[in-house]
N, C-alpha and C positions, 0 to 999 in steps of 0.2 A: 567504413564506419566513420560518420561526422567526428570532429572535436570532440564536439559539445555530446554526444553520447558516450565517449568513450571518456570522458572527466564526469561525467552524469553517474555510468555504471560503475566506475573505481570506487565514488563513494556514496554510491546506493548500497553497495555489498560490503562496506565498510561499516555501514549503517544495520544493516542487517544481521551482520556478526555481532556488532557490540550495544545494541543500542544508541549510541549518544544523542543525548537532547540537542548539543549544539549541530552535531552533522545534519539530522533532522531539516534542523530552523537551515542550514545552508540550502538545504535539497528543496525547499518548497517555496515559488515565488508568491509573493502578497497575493496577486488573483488568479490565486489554484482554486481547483474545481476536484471534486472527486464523484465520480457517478459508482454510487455503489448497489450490489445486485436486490437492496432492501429497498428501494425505491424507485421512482420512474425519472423524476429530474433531478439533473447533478445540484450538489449546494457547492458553495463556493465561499472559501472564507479561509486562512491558512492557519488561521486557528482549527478550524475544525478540520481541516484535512490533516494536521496534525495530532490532533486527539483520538481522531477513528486509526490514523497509521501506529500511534504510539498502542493504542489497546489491543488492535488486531495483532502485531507483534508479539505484544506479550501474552496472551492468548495459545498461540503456535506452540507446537513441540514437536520435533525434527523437521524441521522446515528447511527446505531446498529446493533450488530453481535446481528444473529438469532442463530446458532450452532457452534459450533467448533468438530475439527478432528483431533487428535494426532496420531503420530504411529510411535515414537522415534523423529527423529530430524524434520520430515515430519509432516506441519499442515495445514488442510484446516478452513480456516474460511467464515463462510457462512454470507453475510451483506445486510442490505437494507438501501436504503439512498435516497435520491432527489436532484437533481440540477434545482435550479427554481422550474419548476412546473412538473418537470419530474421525474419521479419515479422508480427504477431499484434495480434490484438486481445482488447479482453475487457474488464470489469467490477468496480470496484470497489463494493462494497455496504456503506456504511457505518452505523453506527449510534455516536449521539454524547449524550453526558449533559449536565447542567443547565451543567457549565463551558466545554459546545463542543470535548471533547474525544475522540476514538474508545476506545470501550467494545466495537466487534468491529468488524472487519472483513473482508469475505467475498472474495474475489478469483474469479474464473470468464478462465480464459484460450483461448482457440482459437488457430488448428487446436493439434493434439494436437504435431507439431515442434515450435512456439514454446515449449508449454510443458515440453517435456523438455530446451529448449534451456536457459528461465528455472533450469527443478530444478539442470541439472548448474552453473549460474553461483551459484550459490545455495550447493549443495556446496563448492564450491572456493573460494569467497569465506570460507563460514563456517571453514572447514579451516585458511585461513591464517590467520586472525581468533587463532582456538585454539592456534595453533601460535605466534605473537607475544608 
């Protein structure tokens, strides 16, 4: 395992556990991209890959990575989680540059409910976000 994925993963899962807004802002360099399963091309902006990470998070209830997959800066992380009463699993695919920070991230969710469940929490999360 590179350096740089193994200071990447200490405080992704760090992040994961507790929230923190600053570990967050550590983890995501200025021109991240996130390609999410709601759409065809990635946006890119670490604002907003920030905002869909910070909503999808809180969203989640019992959320835990099943496996993980290194293969230098390239890591696929394999998760199950629930929103409400809907239960999904799926994929994060990330790709991380020289400081251990995510430069894209790809997300793959299953069955097709969970993620219309994730889209509409995502909607309504951002909605209030914008309306504050």
């Amino acid at each position: 395992m590179s350096k740089e994925a193994k200071v990447f993963l200490e405080k992704w899962h760090k992040f994961v556990e507790n929230g923190s807004e600053d570990l967050l802002d550590e983890l995501i360099a200025e021109d991240a991209m996130i390609s999410s399963p709601a759409y065809y091309k990635p946006k890119q902006s670490k604002t907003y890959v920030m905002a869909i990470l910070r909503s999808v998070f809180d969203g989640f209830e019992d959320f835990r990575y099943a496996k993980e997959w290194v293969d230098g800066r390239e890591l696929i992380l394999e998760f199950e989680t629930r929103i409400g009463e809907t239960n999904m699993k799926g994929i994060d695919r990330i790709t991380i540059n020289a400081d251990s920070q995510i430069t894209h991230i790809e997300v793959l969710i299953r069955p097709l409910n969970a993620l219309i469940a994730l889209a509409e929490h995502i909607k309504s999360d951002l909605s209030k976000a914008a309306a504050e």
